[in-house]
C-alpha positions, 0 to 999 in steps of 0.5 A: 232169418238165418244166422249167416245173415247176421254175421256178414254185417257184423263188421259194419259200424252204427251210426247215431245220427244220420241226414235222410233224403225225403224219398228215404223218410217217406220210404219209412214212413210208408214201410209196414211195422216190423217185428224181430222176435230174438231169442235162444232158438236151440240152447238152454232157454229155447223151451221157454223162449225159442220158436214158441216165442215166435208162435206166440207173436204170430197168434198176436199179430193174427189176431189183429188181422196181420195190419195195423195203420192200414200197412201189413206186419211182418215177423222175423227171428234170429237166434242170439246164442245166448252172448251179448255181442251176438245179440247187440250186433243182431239188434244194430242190423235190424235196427239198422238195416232190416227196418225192424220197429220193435224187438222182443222176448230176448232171454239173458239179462246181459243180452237184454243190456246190450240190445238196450243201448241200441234201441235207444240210440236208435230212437226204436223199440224193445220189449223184453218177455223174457230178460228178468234182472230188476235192473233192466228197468232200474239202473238200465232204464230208457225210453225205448225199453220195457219190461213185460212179463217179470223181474227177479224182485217179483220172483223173490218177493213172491215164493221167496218170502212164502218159503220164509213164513215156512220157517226157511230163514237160512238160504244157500244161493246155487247162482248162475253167474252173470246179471240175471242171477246175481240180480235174483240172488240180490233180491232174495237175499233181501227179502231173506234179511227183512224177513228175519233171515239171512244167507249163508254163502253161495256157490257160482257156475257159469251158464250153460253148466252140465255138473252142478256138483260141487255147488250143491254138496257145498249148499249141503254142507251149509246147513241152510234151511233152503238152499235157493237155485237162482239160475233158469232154463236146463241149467235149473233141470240140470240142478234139480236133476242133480240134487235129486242124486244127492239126496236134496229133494224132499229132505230136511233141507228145502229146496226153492228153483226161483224161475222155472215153466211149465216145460221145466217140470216136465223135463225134470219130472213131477217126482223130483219136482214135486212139492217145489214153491214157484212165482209166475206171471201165468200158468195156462191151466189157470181159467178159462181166458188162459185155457182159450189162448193156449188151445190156439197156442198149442195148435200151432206148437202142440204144447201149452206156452210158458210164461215168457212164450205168453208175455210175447203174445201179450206185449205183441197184442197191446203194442200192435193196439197202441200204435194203431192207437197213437197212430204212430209207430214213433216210440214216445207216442207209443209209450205214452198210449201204453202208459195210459191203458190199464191192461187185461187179457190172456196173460196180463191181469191188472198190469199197469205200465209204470213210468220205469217202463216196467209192467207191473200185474198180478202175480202167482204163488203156486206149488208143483204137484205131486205125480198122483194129482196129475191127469194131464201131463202139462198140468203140473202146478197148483195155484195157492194164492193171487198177489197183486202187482204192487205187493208183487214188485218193488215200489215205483218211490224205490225205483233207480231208473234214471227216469224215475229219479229225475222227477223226484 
Protein backbone atom coordinates (compact mmCIF):
# COMPACT_ATOMS: atom_id res chain seq x y z
CA UNK A 1 0.00 0.00 0.00
CA UNK A 2 1.39 3.28 -0.90
CA UNK A 3 2.08 6.10 1.21
CA UNK A 4 -0.20 8.79 -0.97
CA UNK A 5 -2.70 6.38 0.56
CA UNK A 6 -2.27 7.35 3.99
CA UNK A 7 -1.80 10.91 3.38
CA UNK A 8 -5.09 11.78 1.76
CA UNK A 9 -6.77 10.74 5.13
CA UNK A 10 -4.81 12.49 7.40
CA UNK A 11 -7.22 14.97 7.86
CA UNK A 12 -9.73 13.13 8.91
CA UNK A 13 -10.83 12.81 12.42
CA UNK A 14 -11.17 9.47 14.76
CA UNK A 15 -13.93 8.80 16.69
CA UNK A 16 -14.04 6.49 19.76
CA UNK A 17 -17.39 5.26 19.67
CA UNK A 18 -19.48 4.94 17.19
CA UNK A 19 -23.75 3.23 16.51
CA UNK A 20 -23.20 0.50 13.42
CA UNK A 21 -26.21 -0.84 11.48
CA UNK A 22 -26.53 -4.46 12.07
CA UNK A 23 -25.71 -4.89 8.00
CA UNK A 24 -22.15 -3.16 9.06
CA UNK A 25 -21.68 -5.66 12.10
CA UNK A 26 -22.36 -8.37 10.29
CA UNK A 27 -20.26 -7.08 7.38
CA UNK A 28 -17.39 -7.25 10.14
CA UNK A 29 -18.14 -9.99 11.75
CA UNK A 30 -17.72 -11.96 8.27
CA UNK A 31 -14.69 -9.57 6.69
CA UNK A 32 -11.22 -11.90 6.79
CA UNK A 33 -8.45 -10.96 9.43
CA UNK A 34 -6.41 -8.22 8.35
CA UNK A 35 -2.70 -7.85 9.13
CA UNK A 36 -0.72 -4.16 8.68
CA UNK A 37 2.87 -4.87 8.84
CA UNK A 38 4.09 -0.92 9.80
CA UNK A 39 7.38 -0.34 9.70
CA UNK A 40 10.51 1.72 8.44
CA UNK A 41 10.61 0.25 4.86
CA UNK A 42 13.62 2.42 3.53
CA UNK A 43 15.65 4.45 6.64
CA UNK A 44 17.85 3.48 9.38
CA UNK A 45 15.90 0.60 10.79
CA UNK A 46 14.74 -0.94 7.28
CA UNK A 47 17.49 -3.95 7.24
CA UNK A 48 16.12 -5.24 10.23
CA UNK A 49 12.76 -4.43 10.05
CA UNK A 50 11.31 -3.19 6.43
CA UNK A 51 10.07 -5.51 3.64
CA UNK A 52 11.92 -8.73 5.63
CA UNK A 53 9.52 -7.85 8.36
CA UNK A 54 6.77 -8.50 5.89
CA UNK A 55 8.39 -11.49 4.28
CA UNK A 56 8.33 -12.79 7.65
CA UNK A 57 4.37 -12.43 8.16
CA UNK A 58 3.79 -14.08 4.98
CA UNK A 59 6.05 -17.26 5.90
CA UNK A 60 3.52 -17.18 9.14
CA UNK A 61 0.36 -16.53 7.45
CA UNK A 62 1.30 -19.66 4.94
CA UNK A 63 2.21 -21.45 7.15
CA UNK A 64 -1.14 -21.73 8.50
CA UNK A 65 -2.76 -21.92 4.85
CA UNK A 66 -3.69 -18.16 4.36
CA UNK A 67 -7.06 -18.85 6.58
CA UNK A 68 -8.20 -18.92 9.90
CA UNK A 69 -11.82 -19.20 11.27
CA UNK A 70 -12.69 -20.45 7.63
CA UNK A 71 -12.09 -16.70 6.03
CA UNK A 72 -8.79 -15.81 4.06
CA UNK A 73 -5.93 -13.50 5.74
CA UNK A 74 -4.78 -10.50 4.27
CA UNK A 75 -1.53 -8.65 4.60
CA UNK A 76 -0.61 -4.79 3.95
CA UNK A 77 2.31 -2.30 4.89
CA UNK A 78 3.06 0.97 5.17
CA UNK A 79 6.14 2.87 5.83
CA UNK A 80 5.85 5.06 9.24
CA UNK A 81 8.79 7.36 8.32
CA UNK A 82 10.28 6.93 11.44
CA UNK A 83 7.76 9.86 12.96
CA UNK A 84 5.14 9.32 15.20
CA UNK A 85 2.49 11.51 13.83
CA UNK A 86 2.96 9.46 10.54
CA UNK A 87 2.63 6.40 12.40
CA UNK A 88 -0.50 7.21 14.68
CA UNK A 89 -2.31 8.65 11.48
CA UNK A 90 -1.39 5.47 9.54
CA UNK A 91 -2.91 3.31 12.48
CA UNK A 92 -6.14 5.49 12.97
CA UNK A 93 -6.90 4.71 9.01
CA UNK A 94 -6.18 1.24 9.17
CA UNK A 95 -8.16 0.84 12.21
CA UNK A 96 -10.56 3.01 10.95
CA UNK A 97 -11.23 2.56 7.61
CA UNK A 98 -9.17 -0.29 6.02
CA UNK A 99 -10.59 -3.00 8.57
CA UNK A 100 -6.99 -3.70 9.78
CA UNK A 101 -7.23 -6.27 13.24
CA UNK A 102 -3.62 -6.43 14.31
CA UNK A 103 -0.48 -4.06 13.74
CA UNK A 104 2.87 -5.38 13.68
CA UNK A 105 6.85 -4.77 13.92
CA UNK A 106 6.83 -1.24 14.31
CA UNK A 107 10.32 0.04 14.85
CA UNK A 108 10.66 3.35 17.25
CA UNK A 109 9.36 3.36 20.79
CA UNK A 110 7.89 6.75 20.20
CA UNK A 111 6.02 5.58 17.01
CA UNK A 112 4.95 2.48 19.16
CA UNK A 113 3.14 4.97 21.89
CA UNK A 114 1.50 6.88 19.28
CA UNK A 115 0.22 3.43 17.51
CA UNK A 116 -0.82 2.39 21.25
CA UNK A 117 -3.42 5.06 21.87
CA UNK A 118 -5.37 4.03 19.04
CA UNK A 119 -5.30 0.25 19.35
CA UNK A 120 -6.86 1.00 22.44
CA UNK A 121 -9.30 3.26 21.88
CA UNK A 122 -10.16 1.27 18.91
CA UNK A 123 -10.72 -1.81 20.97
CA UNK A 124 -8.07 -3.67 18.18
CA UNK A 125 -4.74 -5.28 18.22
CA UNK A 126 -0.97 -4.41 18.47
CA UNK A 127 2.04 -6.36 18.45
CA UNK A 128 5.19 -4.76 18.32
CA UNK A 129 8.58 -6.88 17.35
CA UNK A 130 10.49 -4.24 17.05
CA UNK A 131 9.68 -1.09 19.54
CA UNK A 132 12.04 -1.92 22.77
CA UNK A 133 11.58 0.70 25.65
CA UNK A 134 10.64 -1.37 28.79
CA UNK A 135 7.93 1.37 29.04
CA UNK A 136 5.85 0.10 26.12
CA UNK A 137 4.68 -2.51 28.34
CA UNK A 138 5.21 -0.68 32.13
CA UNK A 139 3.93 2.66 32.23
CA UNK A 140 2.32 2.24 28.63
CA UNK A 141 0.61 -0.84 29.01
CA UNK A 142 -2.85 -1.76 27.69
CA UNK A 143 -4.83 -4.48 26.76
CA UNK A 144 -4.68 -4.33 23.08
CA UNK A 145 -1.08 -4.29 23.20
CA UNK A 146 2.02 -6.63 23.52
CA UNK A 147 5.69 -6.69 23.56
CA UNK A 148 7.18 -9.52 21.52
CA UNK A 149 10.28 -9.99 20.96
CA UNK A 150 12.46 -7.47 23.37
CA UNK A 151 12.75 -4.84 25.73
CA UNK A 152 15.81 -2.65 26.82
CA UNK A 153 15.85 -4.22 30.35
CA UNK A 154 16.66 -7.61 28.88
CA UNK A 155 19.20 -5.67 26.87
CA UNK A 156 20.93 -4.18 29.40
CA UNK A 157 20.37 -7.08 31.73
CA UNK A 158 21.73 -9.60 29.61
CA UNK A 159 25.33 -8.22 27.78
CA UNK A 160 25.30 -5.22 30.30
CA UNK A 161 25.81 -7.04 33.20
CA UNK A 162 28.60 -9.69 31.41
CA UNK A 163 30.40 -6.57 30.44
CA UNK A 164 30.38 -5.67 34.34
CA UNK A 165 31.63 -8.98 35.56
CA UNK A 166 34.77 -8.11 32.80
CA UNK A 167 35.84 -5.57 35.04
CA UNK A 168 33.90 -2.55 32.82
CA UNK A 169 32.49 -0.78 36.09
CA UNK A 170 32.49 3.12 34.61
CA UNK A 171 30.26 3.55 31.43
CA UNK A 172 29.93 6.36 29.08
CA UNK A 173 26.38 6.41 27.22
CA UNK A 174 26.76 7.38 23.23
CA UNK A 175 22.38 8.00 23.52
CA UNK A 176 19.91 8.14 20.61
CA UNK A 177 17.60 10.90 22.03
CA UNK A 178 14.39 9.87 22.31
CA UNK A 179 12.29 6.84 24.40
CA UNK A 180 14.12 3.92 23.05
CA UNK A 181 17.33 5.03 23.89
CA UNK A 182 16.79 7.11 26.99
CA UNK A 183 14.85 3.83 28.29
CA UNK A 184 18.37 1.63 27.30
CA UNK A 185 20.43 4.03 28.85
CA UNK A 186 18.01 3.86 32.19
CA UNK A 187 18.24 0.29 32.50
CA UNK A 188 21.98 -0.13 31.69
CA UNK A 189 22.82 2.54 33.90
CA UNK A 190 20.84 0.53 36.65
CA UNK A 191 22.02 -2.51 36.21
CA UNK A 192 25.91 -0.59 36.08
CA UNK A 193 24.94 0.76 40.07
CA UNK A 194 23.57 -2.38 41.30
CA UNK A 195 26.65 -3.93 39.92
CA UNK A 196 28.93 -1.83 41.69
CA UNK A 197 29.46 0.44 38.75
CA UNK A 198 28.49 3.57 37.78
CA UNK A 199 28.06 6.07 34.79
CA UNK A 200 30.04 8.75 34.08
CA UNK A 201 28.11 11.24 31.88
CA UNK A 202 26.52 10.99 28.21
CA UNK A 203 26.55 12.39 24.83
CA UNK A 204 23.10 12.75 23.02
CA UNK A 205 22.32 12.91 19.18
CA UNK A 206 19.41 12.82 17.47
CA UNK A 207 18.01 9.82 15.16
CA UNK A 208 19.08 9.44 12.02
CA UNK A 209 22.81 11.21 12.76
CA UNK A 210 25.66 10.93 9.97
CA UNK A 211 28.75 12.58 12.53
CA UNK A 212 28.92 10.60 15.74
CA UNK A 213 32.17 12.93 16.49
CA UNK A 214 31.60 14.89 18.89
CA UNK A 215 30.00 12.02 20.95
CA UNK A 216 32.65 9.72 20.87
CA UNK A 217 35.79 11.83 21.60
CA UNK A 218 33.76 13.33 24.74
CA UNK A 219 33.18 9.19 25.52
CA UNK A 220 37.06 9.23 25.01
CA UNK A 221 37.93 11.59 27.23
CA UNK A 222 35.60 10.39 29.83
CA UNK A 223 38.08 7.73 30.77
CA UNK A 224 35.05 4.97 31.48
CA UNK A 225 35.94 1.61 31.00
CA UNK A 226 32.85 1.11 28.44
CA UNK A 227 31.70 3.75 26.66
CA UNK A 228 27.88 2.02 25.81
CA UNK A 229 26.11 2.85 22.02
CA UNK A 230 22.64 2.93 23.21
CA UNK A 231 21.08 3.73 19.79
CA UNK A 232 20.03 1.09 16.67
CA UNK A 233 19.81 0.58 13.07
CA UNK A 234 22.57 2.63 10.79
CA UNK A 235 23.00 5.07 13.58
CA UNK A 236 24.75 1.97 15.73
CA UNK A 237 27.05 1.11 12.15
CA UNK A 238 27.39 4.91 11.76
CA UNK A 239 29.00 4.65 15.36
CA UNK A 240 30.77 1.75 15.44
CA UNK A 241 32.08 2.96 12.03
CA UNK A 242 33.31 6.02 13.46
CA UNK A 243 34.85 4.95 16.48
CA UNK A 244 36.86 2.47 14.67
CA UNK A 245 38.47 6.16 13.09
CA UNK A 246 39.25 6.93 16.25
CA UNK A 247 41.18 4.70 17.69
CA UNK A 248 37.95 3.07 20.10
CA UNK A 249 37.68 -0.55 18.68
CA UNK A 250 39.98 -2.83 20.42
CA UNK A 251 41.57 -0.43 22.78
CA UNK A 252 41.84 -0.19 26.60
CA UNK A 253 38.53 1.47 26.61
CA UNK A 254 35.57 -1.29 25.70
CA UNK A 255 32.92 -0.55 23.64
CA UNK A 256 29.21 -2.59 24.07
CA UNK A 257 26.51 -1.55 21.02
CA UNK A 258 23.66 -2.70 23.30
CA UNK A 259 20.89 -3.61 19.93
CA UNK A 260 22.33 -4.64 17.23
CA UNK A 261 21.41 -7.74 14.19
CA UNK A 262 22.94 -9.87 12.15
CA UNK A 263 22.90 -7.16 9.20
CA UNK A 264 24.58 -4.56 11.53
CA UNK A 265 27.79 -6.56 11.59
CA UNK A 266 27.79 -7.22 8.13
CA UNK A 267 27.11 -3.37 7.26
CA UNK A 268 30.13 -2.46 9.70
CA UNK A 269 32.44 -5.32 9.05
CA UNK A 270 33.48 -8.22 11.18
CA UNK A 271 37.10 -6.09 11.66
CA UNK A 272 35.41 -3.49 13.46
CA UNK A 273 32.79 -5.45 14.85
CA UNK A 274 34.67 -8.23 16.12
CA UNK A 275 35.07 -9.08 19.90
CA UNK A 276 31.45 -6.99 20.45
CA UNK A 277 29.32 -8.27 23.65
CA UNK A 278 25.46 -8.64 22.27
CA UNK A 279 22.00 -9.67 23.80
CA UNK A 280 19.47 -11.32 21.33
CA UNK A 281 16.30 -12.95 21.52
CA UNK A 282 17.66 -15.39 18.11
CA UNK A 283 20.27 -15.51 16.11
CA UNK A 284 19.43 -17.97 12.82
CA UNK A 285 22.53 -20.13 12.81
CA UNK A 286 21.49 -21.14 16.55
CA UNK A 287 20.08 -25.17 15.77
CA UNK A 288 18.54 -26.81 13.77
CA UNK A 289 14.48 -25.23 14.20
CA UNK A 290 16.11 -21.56 13.73
CA UNK A 291 18.28 -22.83 10.44
CA UNK A 292 14.86 -24.38 9.07
CA UNK A 293 12.91 -21.28 9.39
CA UNK A 294 15.51 -19.15 8.09
CA UNK A 295 16.23 -21.20 4.96
CA UNK A 296 12.63 -20.51 3.98
CA UNK A 297 13.14 -16.99 5.06
CA UNK A 298 16.03 -16.44 3.23
CA UNK A 299 13.98 -18.11 0.08
CA UNK A 300 11.98 -15.25 -0.17
CA UNK A 301 14.69 -12.41 1.07
CA UNK A 302 17.87 -14.10 -0.13
CA UNK A 303 19.49 -13.44 3.48
CA UNK A 304 18.73 -15.08 6.94
CA UNK A 305 16.19 -12.80 9.38
CA UNK A 306 17.01 -10.58 12.14
CA UNK A 307 15.76 -10.96 15.41
CA UNK A 308 13.00 -8.44 15.07
CA UNK A 309 12.13 -9.78 11.25
CA UNK A 310 11.73 -13.10 13.66
CA UNK A 311 9.50 -11.95 16.48
CA UNK A 312 7.26 -10.96 13.26
CA UNK A 313 6.90 -14.33 12.25
CA UNK A 314 6.43 -15.69 15.39
CA UNK A 315 3.70 -13.29 16.89
CA UNK A 316 2.21 -13.57 13.51
CA UNK A 317 2.05 -17.47 13.82
CA UNK A 318 0.74 -17.73 17.48
CA UNK A 319 -1.55 -14.81 17.10
CA UNK A 320 -3.26 -16.51 13.93
CA UNK A 321 -3.52 -20.09 16.55
CA UNK A 322 -5.17 -18.05 19.31
CA UNK A 323 -7.80 -16.67 17.16
CA UNK A 324 -8.45 -19.67 15.58
CA UNK A 325 -8.26 -20.80 19.31
CA UNK A 326 -10.69 -18.20 20.93
CA UNK A 327 -12.74 -18.57 17.86
CA UNK A 328 -12.90 -15.04 17.98
CA UNK A 329 -10.48 -12.10 16.55
CA UNK A 330 -11.96 -9.93 19.62
CA UNK A 331 -8.92 -8.86 21.41
CA UNK A 332 -9.51 -9.71 25.16
CA UNK A 333 -10.19 -13.55 23.98
CA UNK A 334 -7.45 -13.50 22.05
CA UNK A 335 -5.16 -12.31 24.83
CA UNK A 336 -6.58 -14.36 27.17
CA UNK A 337 -5.86 -17.70 25.00
CA UNK A 338 -2.16 -16.34 24.52
CA UNK A 339 -2.29 -15.87 28.06
CA UNK A 340 -2.79 -19.06 28.81
CA UNK A 341 -0.16 -21.01 26.29
CA UNK A 342 3.35 -21.56 26.93
CA UNK A 343 5.15 -21.05 23.67
CA UNK A 344 8.10 -22.67 21.64
CA UNK A 345 9.08 -22.33 17.89
CA UNK A 346 11.70 -21.11 15.59
CA UNK A 347 11.89 -17.84 17.62
CA UNK A 348 10.19 -18.26 20.90
CA UNK A 349 11.83 -20.57 23.45
CA UNK A 350 10.08 -20.93 26.87
CA UNK A 351 8.10 -17.55 26.18
CA UNK A 352 5.52 -16.86 28.58
CA UNK A 353 2.82 -13.93 28.11
CA UNK A 354 2.81 -12.08 31.10
CA UNK A 355 -0.27 -10.09 32.64
CA UNK A 356 1.82 -6.77 31.42
CA UNK A 357 1.34 -7.95 28.17
CA UNK A 358 5.24 -8.45 27.70
CA UNK A 359 6.45 -11.74 26.24
CA UNK A 360 9.17 -12.95 28.38
CA UNK A 361 11.65 -16.04 26.64
CA UNK A 362 15.09 -17.10 26.96
CA UNK A 363 17.64 -14.94 25.96
CA UNK A 364 21.25 -14.97 24.44
CA UNK A 365 24.71 -13.43 25.47
CA UNK A 366 26.74 -13.76 22.21
CA UNK A 367 30.13 -12.30 20.90
CA UNK A 368 31.05 -11.31 17.36
CA UNK A 369 33.52 -13.27 15.63
CA UNK A 370 36.59 -12.61 14.55
CA UNK A 371 36.90 -12.47 10.32
CA UNK A 372 39.15 -15.93 10.67
CA UNK A 373 36.42 -17.91 12.48
CA UNK A 374 33.83 -16.84 9.79
CA UNK A 375 32.87 -19.21 6.63
CA UNK A 376 29.84 -17.82 5.94
CA UNK A 377 29.48 -14.55 5.83
CA UNK A 378 26.01 -14.12 8.07
CA UNK A 379 27.21 -16.28 10.38
CA UNK A 380 29.04 -13.49 12.43
CA UNK A 381 28.10 -14.33 16.43
CA UNK A 382 29.05 -16.76 18.78
CA UNK A 383 26.77 -18.14 21.22
CA UNK A 384 28.22 -17.82 25.21
CA UNK A 385 25.49 -18.66 27.10
CA UNK A 386 21.28 -19.20 27.42
CA UNK A 387 19.59 -16.74 30.25
CA UNK A 388 16.16 -17.55 30.77
CA UNK A 389 13.40 -15.32 30.35
CA UNK A 390 12.84 -14.34 34.14
CA UNK A 391 16.82 -13.83 34.81
CA UNK A 392 16.46 -11.91 31.24
CA UNK A 393 13.50 -9.26 32.13
CA UNK A 394 12.61 -7.12 35.26
CA UNK A 395 10.17 -8.84 37.49
CA UNK A 396 6.70 -8.93 36.71
CA UNK A 397 6.28 -7.67 41.24
CA UNK A 398 8.44 -4.81 39.71
CA UNK A 399 6.19 -3.91 36.63
CA UNK A 400 4.70 -0.36 36.45
CA UNK A 401 2.12 -1.14 33.91
CA UNK A 402 -1.26 0.01 35.27
CA UNK A 403 -2.64 -3.54 34.85
CA UNK A 404 -0.06 -5.12 36.91
CA UNK A 405 -0.47 -2.22 39.58
CA UNK A 406 -4.21 -2.39 39.93
CA UNK A 407 -4.28 -6.03 41.24
CA UNK A 408 -1.53 -5.70 43.84
Amino acid sequence: MKRRTFLAGLGATGVSAAVFSPAIVRAAADAPLKFGVLSDMTGLFADNGGQGSVAAAQLAIEECGGKVLGKAIELIQADHLNKPDVGGNIARQWYDQEGVDVILDVPVSSVCIAVQTFAKDRNKMFITSAGGSADLSGKFCSPNFIQWTYNTYALANVAGKAMLQRGGDTWFFVVADYAFGQALERDVTEVAVKGGGKALGRAPHPINTADFSSQLLTAKSSGAKVIAIANAGSDTQNAIKQAEEFGLMGGDQKMIALLIDVNDIRSVGLKSAQGLLVTSGFYWNMDDRTRAFSKRYAAKMGKPPSMMQAGVYSSTLNYIKSVEAANTKDPAAVVKDLQGRTFDDAFLRNGKLRPDNLMVHDMYLAEVKKPAEVTDSYDVFRILATVKGEDAFSPLSASACPMVMSKK
